[in-house]
N, C-alpha and C positions, 0 to 999 in steps of 0.2 A: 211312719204314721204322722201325717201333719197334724199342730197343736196350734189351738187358738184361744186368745186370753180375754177376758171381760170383766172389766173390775176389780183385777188382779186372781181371777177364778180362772181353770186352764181346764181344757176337755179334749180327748183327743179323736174327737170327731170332728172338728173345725179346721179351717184352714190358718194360716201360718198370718201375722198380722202385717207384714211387710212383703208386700207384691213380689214373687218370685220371676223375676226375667230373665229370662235364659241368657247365659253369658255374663251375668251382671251379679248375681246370688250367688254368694260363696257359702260352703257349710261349717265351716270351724275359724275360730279367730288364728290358729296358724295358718287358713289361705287366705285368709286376709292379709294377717303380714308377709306370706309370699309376693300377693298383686302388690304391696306398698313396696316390697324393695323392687318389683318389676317397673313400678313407677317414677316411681323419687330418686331424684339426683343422688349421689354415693353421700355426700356429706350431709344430705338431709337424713335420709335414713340410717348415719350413722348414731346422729342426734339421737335418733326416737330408741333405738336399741341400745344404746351402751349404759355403762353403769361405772361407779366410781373405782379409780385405781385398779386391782386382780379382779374387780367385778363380783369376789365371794358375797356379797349381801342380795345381791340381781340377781346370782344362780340360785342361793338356798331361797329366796321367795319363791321359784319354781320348784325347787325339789322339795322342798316342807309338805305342801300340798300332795304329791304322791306319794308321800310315805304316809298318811292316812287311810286305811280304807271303812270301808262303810259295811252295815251290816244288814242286810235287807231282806225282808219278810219275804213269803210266797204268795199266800192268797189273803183271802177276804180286803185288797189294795183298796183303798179309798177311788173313787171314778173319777172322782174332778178334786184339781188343788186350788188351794188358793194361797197366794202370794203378794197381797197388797199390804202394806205397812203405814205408820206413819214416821218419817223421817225428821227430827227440827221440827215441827209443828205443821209439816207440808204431807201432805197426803201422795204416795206414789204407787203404782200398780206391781209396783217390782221391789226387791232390796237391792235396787244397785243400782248408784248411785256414779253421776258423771264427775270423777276429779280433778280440779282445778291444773292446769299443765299452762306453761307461757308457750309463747310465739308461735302459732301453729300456723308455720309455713309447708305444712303438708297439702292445701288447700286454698284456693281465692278466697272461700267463705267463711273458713278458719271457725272460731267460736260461737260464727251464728250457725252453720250448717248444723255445727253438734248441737246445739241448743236444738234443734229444731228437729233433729234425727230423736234427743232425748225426749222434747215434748209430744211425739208422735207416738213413743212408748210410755207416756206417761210415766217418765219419771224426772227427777231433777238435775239440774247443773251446778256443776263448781265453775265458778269463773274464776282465772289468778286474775290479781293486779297486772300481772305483763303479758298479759293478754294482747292479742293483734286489733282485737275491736272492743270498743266500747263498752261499757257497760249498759247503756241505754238499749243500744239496739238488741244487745242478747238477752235482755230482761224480753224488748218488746218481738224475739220470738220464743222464748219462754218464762212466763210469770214463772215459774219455779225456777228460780237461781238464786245461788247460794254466792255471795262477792268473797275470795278470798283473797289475806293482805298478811304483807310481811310487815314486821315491827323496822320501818325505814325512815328517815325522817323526824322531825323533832313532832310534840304532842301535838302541836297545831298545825301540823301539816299530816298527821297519821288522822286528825279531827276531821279533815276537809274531804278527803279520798273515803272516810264512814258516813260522811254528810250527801257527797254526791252518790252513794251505792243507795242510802237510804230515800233520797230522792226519786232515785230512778227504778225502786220498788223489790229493792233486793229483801229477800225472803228472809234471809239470817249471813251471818258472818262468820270467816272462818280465819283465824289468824294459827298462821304456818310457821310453828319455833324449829323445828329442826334442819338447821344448815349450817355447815361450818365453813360454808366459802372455800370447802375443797373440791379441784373440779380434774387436778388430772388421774389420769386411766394408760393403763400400762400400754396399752396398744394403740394411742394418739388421742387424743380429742379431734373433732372435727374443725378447720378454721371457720368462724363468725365473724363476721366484719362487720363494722362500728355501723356503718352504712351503707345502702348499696350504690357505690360512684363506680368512674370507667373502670378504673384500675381493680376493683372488686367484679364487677361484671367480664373484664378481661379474665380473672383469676378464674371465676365459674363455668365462663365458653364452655370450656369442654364437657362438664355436666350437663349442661344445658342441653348441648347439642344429642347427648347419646340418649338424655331420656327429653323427647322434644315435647308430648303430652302435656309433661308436667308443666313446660315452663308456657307451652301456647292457652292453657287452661288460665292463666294468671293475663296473659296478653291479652287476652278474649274479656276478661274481668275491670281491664283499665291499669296494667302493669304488674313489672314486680314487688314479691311481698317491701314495704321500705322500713320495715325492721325495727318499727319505733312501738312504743307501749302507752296508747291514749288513754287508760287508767294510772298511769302515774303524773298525768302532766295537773297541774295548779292550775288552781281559775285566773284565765287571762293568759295564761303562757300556753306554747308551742307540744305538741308530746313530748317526752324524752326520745332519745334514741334507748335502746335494751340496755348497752353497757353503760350509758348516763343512769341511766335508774338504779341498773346495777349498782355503781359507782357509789350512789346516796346510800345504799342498801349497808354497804359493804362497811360507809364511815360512819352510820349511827349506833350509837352504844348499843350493846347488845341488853335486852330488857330483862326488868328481875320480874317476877311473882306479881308483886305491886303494882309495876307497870301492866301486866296483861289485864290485872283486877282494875284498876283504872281504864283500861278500853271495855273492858265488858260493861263497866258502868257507862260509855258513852255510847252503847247499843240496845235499846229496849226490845231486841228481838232474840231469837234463837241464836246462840251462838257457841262456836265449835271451836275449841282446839287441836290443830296438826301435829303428830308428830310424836305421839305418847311412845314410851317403851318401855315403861318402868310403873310399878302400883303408888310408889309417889309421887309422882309428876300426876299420873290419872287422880292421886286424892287430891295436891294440888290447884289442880284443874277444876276438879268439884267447889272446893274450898275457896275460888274467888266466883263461883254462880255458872261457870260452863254448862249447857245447856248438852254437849255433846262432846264427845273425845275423837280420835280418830289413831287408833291405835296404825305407827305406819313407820316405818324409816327410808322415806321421802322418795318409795322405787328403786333403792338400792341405790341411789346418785348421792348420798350423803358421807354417813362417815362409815367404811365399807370395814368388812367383819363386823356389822352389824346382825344379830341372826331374825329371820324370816319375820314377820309381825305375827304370824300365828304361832309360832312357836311361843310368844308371850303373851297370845292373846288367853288361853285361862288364866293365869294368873292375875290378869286387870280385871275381867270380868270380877273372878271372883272377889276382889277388892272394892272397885266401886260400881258391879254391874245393876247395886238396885237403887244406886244417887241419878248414874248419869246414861246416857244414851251412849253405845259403845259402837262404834263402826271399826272396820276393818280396809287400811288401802294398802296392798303388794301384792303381785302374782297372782292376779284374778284375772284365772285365761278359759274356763271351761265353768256351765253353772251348777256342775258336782262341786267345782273351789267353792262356790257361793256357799250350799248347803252346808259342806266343812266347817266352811266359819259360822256362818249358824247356828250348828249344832253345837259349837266352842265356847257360843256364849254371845257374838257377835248380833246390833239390832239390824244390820245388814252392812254391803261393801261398798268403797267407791273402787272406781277404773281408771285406768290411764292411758297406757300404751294398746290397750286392747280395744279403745275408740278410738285412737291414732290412727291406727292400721285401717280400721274401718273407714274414715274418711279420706284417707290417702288410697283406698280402692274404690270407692265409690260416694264420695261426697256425704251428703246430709242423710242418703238413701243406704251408704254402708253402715254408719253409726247406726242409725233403726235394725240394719243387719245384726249386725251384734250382741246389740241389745235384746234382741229375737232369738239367736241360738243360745243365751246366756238364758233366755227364759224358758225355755224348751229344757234347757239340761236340769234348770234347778226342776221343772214339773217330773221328767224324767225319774230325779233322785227323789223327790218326795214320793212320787210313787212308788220305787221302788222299797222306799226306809218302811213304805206304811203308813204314811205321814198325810193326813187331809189338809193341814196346814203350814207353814213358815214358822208358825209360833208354836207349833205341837214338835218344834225340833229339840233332842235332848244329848249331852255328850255319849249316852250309852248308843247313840246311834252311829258311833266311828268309832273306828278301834287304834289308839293312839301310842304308839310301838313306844317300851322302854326308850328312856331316854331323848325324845321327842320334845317333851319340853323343856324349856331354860328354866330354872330355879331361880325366882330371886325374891330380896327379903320381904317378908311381908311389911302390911303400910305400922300396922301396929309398933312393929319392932322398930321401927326407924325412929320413934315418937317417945 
């Protein structure tokens, strides 16, 4: 039964909001990320799936999610849902929300495609700082973008990169604490090179050659991706290359409390912090003016035997869910994960690798893909629960197995 959406209101007598073309519509984000490794070079696509060291933090963000089930009425089901929210002070027709990822060489049009796949769904963007494109132009294919920046750089040069996103019309800010600059993975990392010269292009031939699509899609575009990050470069200088920025990343002190509270003071807009996992880091958070949380352990690419973000997600909730706006980013592959979080306590999720795949199968037009089966499943589950709305979701609507969530201390007790 095709589902169509208006206002964030869903009926299932409408058609689907993104033009179905034969051949070209995929129906679940796992064939999406089939057509992405059928497309992308081995090392690209190694990039987009892998997770830190044994990977235990990548796999339980997938397995958390179906150890949930749901508990759904029979009749008198509500006819039409609705599912618009407000997000940061931005209005979107969905709760789900596009997460900031760097260098998306899955794509010639990298962060404006998605931008513009999300604007079509009306909803918003994360942009990273190591982003392939500008911040200019992905504001100018969607006003809704969110600039997100790692603590790199001394104050006046973190001042210049808040001064330029605010210029160029970004919606709020999102500063990303959780990284410890660990990046190996038991079964390789894929090689990244500094830049792409002969000897780097000799290395890749052979990827190139076996998936030819990908690499004449970029040729067709005015070449290949050249691997640098136009949101870190300083006014008057050159971009960085990735690992230059890196590099700056890597040698600035790592920041206290004071320090984030001192950037929130140099943003008069909505603004988020990355990377919660604990109810004092979330009171924390609250405690220097955060505007929004983002309960997450960075996709499972961080510090691994990290466990799932929803496994901790009541526990924040419950601690500061009536200070701050609580989002959820891990293992949001199907829009029943959506409604889970949700029902948890969550004001909605961001995505990552699941508009990856989408743009890596079908450009600016697979992200809307996505974003379209993700909307249909949360209509699905809310009809199912009984549910007329996103906001009429309650945790007695999931049944959450012994032992399911991580225990940890509350904010009080630490204090």
């Amino acid at each position: 039964m095709a589902v169509r959406c208006s206002a964030g209101r869903c009926s299932p007598s409408r058609s689907a909001t993104v033009a179905r073309v034969p051949g070209e519509w995929f129906e679940s984000v796992a064939e999406a990320q089939r057509r992405a490794r059928r497309r992308l070079p081995k090392s690209v696509y190694a990039a987009l799936i892998a997770g830190g060291q044994d990977g235990r933090t990548l796999k339980d963000n997938l397995a958390a999610f179906s150890e949930l089930e749901f508990l759904p009425h029979t009749a008198e089901l509500p006819r039409e849902r609705a599912m618009s929210t407000t997000v940061m002070g931005t209005e979107v027709s969905l709760p789900v929300l596009i997460s900031p990822t760097g260098v998306q060489a899955v794509h010639p049009e990298g962060e404006v495609a998605v931008a513009r796949g999300a604007a079509g769904a009306d909803t918003a963007m994360g942009l990273s700082s190591f982003a392939s494109r500008a911040i200019e132009d992905v504001v100018a294919a969607n006003p809704k973008t969110f600039f997100q920046i790692y603590w790199s750089g001394d104050r006046e040069t973190l001042l210049q990169r808040v001064d330029r996103a605010r210029a160029a019309g970004a919606k709020g800010l999102i500063v990303t604490l959780d990284w410890t600059f660990s990046h190996g993975r038991d079964w390789g990392s894929p090689v990244i090179p500094e830049k792409i010269d002969l000897r780097a292009l000799l290395h890749f031939a052979p990827e190139g050659m076996i998936r030819p699509r990908w690499l004449l899609s970029f040729l067709r575009q005015g070449g290949i991706p050249d691997l640098t990050v136009p949101n870190m470069a300083l006014p008057g200088q050159p971009a960085p290359t990735f690992f230059g920025a890196y590099g700056e990343w890597m040698q600035t002190p790592l920041p206290t409390w004071s320090d984030v509270g001192w950037l929130r003071e140099q943003w008069d807009g909505p603004f988020m912090v990355k990377g919660i996992m604990r109810p004092e880091d979330a009171q924390r958070a609250v405690d220097i003016g955060a505007s929004a949380i983002s309960v997450s352990n960075h996709g499972g690419n961080n510090l691994d035997s990290t466990p799932a973000p929803v496994r901790v997600l009541p526990g924040i909730v419950d601690a500061v869910g009536e200070q701050v706006e609580v989002l959820l980013d891990g293992g949001i592959r199907r829009g029943g994960d959506v409604v889970k979080a949700l029902a948890l306590g969550a004001d909605a999720v961001m995505i990552g690798r699941a508009y990856l795949w989408g743009l890596a199968a079908n450009g600016q037009a697979g992200v809307g893909n996505v974003l379209d089966i993700l909307r249909s499943g949360i209509d699905s589950a809310l009809m199912g629960l009984g549910r007329a709305s996103i906001h009429d979701l309650v945790r007695e609507d999931v049944l959450i197995p012994e032992g399911f969530t991580r225990a940890t201390p509350r904010v009080s007790e630490l204090r």
